[in-house]
Legacy VTK file of the C-alpha trace (Angstrom):
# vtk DataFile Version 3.0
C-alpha trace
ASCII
DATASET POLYDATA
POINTS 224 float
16.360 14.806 102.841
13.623 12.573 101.557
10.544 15.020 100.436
7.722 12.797 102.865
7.777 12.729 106.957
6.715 8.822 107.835
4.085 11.319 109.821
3.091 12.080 106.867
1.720 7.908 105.920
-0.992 6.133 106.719
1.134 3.959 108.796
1.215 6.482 111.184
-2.132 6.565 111.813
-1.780 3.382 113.489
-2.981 3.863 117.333
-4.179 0.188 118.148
-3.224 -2.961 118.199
-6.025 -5.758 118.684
-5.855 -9.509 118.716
-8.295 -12.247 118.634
-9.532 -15.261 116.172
-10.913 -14.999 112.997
-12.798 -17.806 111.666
-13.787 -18.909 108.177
-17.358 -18.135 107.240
-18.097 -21.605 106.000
-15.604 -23.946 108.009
-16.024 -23.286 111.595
-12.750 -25.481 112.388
-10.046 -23.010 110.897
-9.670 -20.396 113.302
-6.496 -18.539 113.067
-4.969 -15.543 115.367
-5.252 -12.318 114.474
-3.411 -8.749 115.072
-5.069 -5.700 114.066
-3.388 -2.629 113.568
-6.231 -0.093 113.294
-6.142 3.823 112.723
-9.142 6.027 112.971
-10.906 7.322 110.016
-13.970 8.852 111.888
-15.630 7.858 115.082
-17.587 5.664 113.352
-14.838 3.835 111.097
-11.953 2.586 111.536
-9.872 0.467 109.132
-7.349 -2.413 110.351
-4.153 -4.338 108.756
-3.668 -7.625 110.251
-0.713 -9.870 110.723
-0.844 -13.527 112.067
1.074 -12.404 115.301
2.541 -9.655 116.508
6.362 -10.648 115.817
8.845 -8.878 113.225
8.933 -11.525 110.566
4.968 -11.713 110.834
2.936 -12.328 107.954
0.433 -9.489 106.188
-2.593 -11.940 106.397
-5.991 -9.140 105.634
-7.673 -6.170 106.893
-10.966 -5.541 108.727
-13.199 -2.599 108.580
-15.133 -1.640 111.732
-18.740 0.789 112.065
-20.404 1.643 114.418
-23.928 -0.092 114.860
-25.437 3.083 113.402
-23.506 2.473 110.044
-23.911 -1.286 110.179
-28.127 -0.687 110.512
-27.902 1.953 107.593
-26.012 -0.967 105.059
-28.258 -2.624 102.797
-29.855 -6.311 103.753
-27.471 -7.812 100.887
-24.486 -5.806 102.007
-25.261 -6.867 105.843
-24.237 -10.796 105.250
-20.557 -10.210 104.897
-20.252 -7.914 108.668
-19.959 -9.881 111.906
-20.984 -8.465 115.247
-17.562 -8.029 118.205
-20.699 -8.441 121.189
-19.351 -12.460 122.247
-15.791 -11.402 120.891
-15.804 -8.947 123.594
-17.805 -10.253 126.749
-15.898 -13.219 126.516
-12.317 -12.229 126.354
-11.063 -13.196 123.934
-10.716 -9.888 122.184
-7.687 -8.268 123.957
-5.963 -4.753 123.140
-2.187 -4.943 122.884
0.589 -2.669 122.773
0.775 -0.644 119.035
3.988 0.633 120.065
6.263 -2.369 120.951
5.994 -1.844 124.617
6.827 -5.692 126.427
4.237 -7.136 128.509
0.292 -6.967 128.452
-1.738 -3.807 128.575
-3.519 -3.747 132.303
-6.791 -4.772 132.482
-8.022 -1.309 133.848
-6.269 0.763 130.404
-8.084 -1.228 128.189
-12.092 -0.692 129.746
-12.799 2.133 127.480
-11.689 0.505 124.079
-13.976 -2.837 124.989
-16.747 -0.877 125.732
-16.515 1.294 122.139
-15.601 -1.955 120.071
-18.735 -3.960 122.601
-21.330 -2.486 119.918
-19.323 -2.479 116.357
-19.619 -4.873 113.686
-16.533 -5.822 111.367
-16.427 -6.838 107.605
-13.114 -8.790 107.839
-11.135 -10.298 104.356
-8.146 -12.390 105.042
-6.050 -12.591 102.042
-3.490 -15.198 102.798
-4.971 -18.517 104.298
-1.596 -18.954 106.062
-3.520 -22.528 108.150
-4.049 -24.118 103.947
-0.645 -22.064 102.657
2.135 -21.020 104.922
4.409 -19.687 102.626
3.137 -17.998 99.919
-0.937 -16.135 99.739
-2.058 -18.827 97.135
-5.812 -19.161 96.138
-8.736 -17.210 96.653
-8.886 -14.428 99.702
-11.306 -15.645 102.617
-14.515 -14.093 104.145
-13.682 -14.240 108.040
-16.046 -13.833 111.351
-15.817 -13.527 114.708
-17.103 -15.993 117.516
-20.559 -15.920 118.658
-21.029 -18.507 121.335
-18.636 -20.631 123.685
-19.020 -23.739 121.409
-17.516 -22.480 118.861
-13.690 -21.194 120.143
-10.538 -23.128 120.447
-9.884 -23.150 123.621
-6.231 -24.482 123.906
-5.391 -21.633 120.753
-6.818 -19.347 123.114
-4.657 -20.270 126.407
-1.637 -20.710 124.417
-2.176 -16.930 123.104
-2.898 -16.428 126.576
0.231 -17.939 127.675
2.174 -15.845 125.257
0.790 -12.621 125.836
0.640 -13.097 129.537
-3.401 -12.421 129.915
-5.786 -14.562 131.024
-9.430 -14.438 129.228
-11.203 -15.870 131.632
-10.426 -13.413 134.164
-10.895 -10.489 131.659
-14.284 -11.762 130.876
-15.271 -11.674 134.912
-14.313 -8.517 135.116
-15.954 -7.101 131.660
-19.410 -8.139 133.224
-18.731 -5.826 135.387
-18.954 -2.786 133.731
-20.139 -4.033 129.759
-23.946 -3.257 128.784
-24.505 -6.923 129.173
-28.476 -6.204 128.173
-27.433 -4.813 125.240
-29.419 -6.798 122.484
-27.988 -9.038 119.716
-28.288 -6.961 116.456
-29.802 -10.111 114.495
-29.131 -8.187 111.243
-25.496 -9.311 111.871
-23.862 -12.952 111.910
-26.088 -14.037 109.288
-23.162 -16.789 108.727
-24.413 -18.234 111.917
-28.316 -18.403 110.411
-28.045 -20.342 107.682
-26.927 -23.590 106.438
-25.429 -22.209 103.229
-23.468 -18.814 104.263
-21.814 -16.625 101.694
-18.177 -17.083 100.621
-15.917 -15.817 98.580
-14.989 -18.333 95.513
-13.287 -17.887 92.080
-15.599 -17.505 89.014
-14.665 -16.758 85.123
-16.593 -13.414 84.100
-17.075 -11.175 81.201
-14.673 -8.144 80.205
-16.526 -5.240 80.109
-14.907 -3.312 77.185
-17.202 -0.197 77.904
-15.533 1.084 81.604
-13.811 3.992 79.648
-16.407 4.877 76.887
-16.586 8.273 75.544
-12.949 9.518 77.241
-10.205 10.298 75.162
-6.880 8.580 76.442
-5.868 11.318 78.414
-8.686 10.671 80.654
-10.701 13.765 79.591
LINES 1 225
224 0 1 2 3 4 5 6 7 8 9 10 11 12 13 14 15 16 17 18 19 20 21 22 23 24 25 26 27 28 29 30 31 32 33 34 35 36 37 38 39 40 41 42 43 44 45 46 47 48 49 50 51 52 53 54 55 56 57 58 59 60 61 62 63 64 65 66 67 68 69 70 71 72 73 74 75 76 77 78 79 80 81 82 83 84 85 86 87 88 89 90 91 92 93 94 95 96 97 98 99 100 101 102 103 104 105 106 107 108 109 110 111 112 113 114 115 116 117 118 119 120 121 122 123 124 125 126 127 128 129 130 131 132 133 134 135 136 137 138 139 140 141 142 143 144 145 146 147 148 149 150 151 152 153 154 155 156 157 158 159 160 161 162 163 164 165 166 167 168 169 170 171 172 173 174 175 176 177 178 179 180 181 182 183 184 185 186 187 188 189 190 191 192 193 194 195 196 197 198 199 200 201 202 203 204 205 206 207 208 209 210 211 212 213 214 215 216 217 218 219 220 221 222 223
């Protein structure tokens, strides 16, 4: 008998399975589907895996971190640039929850109200690793800052209905009926989306650096 339970991994954490578009900081045109597999490590934090669909052979494209607009007003203003705000994400639709279990077929409408309305005010610092749209089969180059849409002008709409068509949802309709019990006054944190603000928004790109041969000074080699 094997000495671990799989209860026993993080894996099993897992309790939610998200999917919408993530789009690259500093090229607005490469949007690319997402599936989050999240698991809870407080109320205020939860941490996500994501895979370009939702399929067996799928590929292990990043993770996402998610706070709670309490944690996200408590980061530091440098720190603040790399989160992204889920408020448009979510009033529009195009955030849905999915089955984390396998189950076929959509989850209703009416299961999913109290999950929008949590994720409605978080903010998400989100790193994809593989730029599967630039390299499909193998994660070459440098990992990717990612963000979430802020305003109709910005999303795909034809990636969006054929997700829509494959999932059997339809945003639109989800987006009626999320005005319809959402905080719609809730304000725009303007701390967040600071990709959106300015014409030169951060990124992540390769640089040569120094080795720092002091990381281990004064400790023996056994650590101590």
């Amino acid at each position: 008998m094997a000495p671990w339970s799989v209860l026993e991994t993080p894996m099993a954490k897992i309790h939610q399975h998200l999917c919408a578009f993530h789009v690259v900081a500093d090229e607005h045109g490469r949007q690319i589907e997402s599936h989050h597999y999240c698991s809870c490590v407080s109320p205020e934090f939860h941490q996500c895996i994501i895979y370009d669909s939702d399929k067996p052979n799928a590929r292990l494209i990043g993770i996402e971190y998610l706070i709670s607009e309490n944690k996200f007003n408590e980061l530091p203003a440098q720190e603040k640039q790399y989160w992204h705000s889920h408020k448009y994400e979510v009033e529009s639709g195009v955030l849905i929850q999915m089955h984390a279990s396998g189950i076929e077929g959509p989850v209703p409408e009416n299961k999913e109200r109290d999950m929008m309305s949590a994720i409605h005010q978080t903010f998400g610092k989100v790193i994809h690793t593989w730029n599967i749209d630039q390299h499909p089969d193998l994660p070459l180059g440098p990992p990717s800052l990612m963000m979430s849409y802020t305003k109709p002008e910005m999303v795909d709409w034809e990636q969006v209905k054929r997700r829509d068509a494959e999932q059997k949802v339809n945003t639109q309709e989800r987006s009626k009926i999320r005005s319809t019990y959402l905080d719609l006054n809730y304000p725009k944190n303007m701390d967040a989306d600071s990709w959106m603000q300015s014409a030169r928004p951060v990124q992540f790109k390769p640089i040569e650096s120094s080795l720092s041969e002091n990381t281990h000074a004064g400790k023996s080699s056994n650590g101590h």
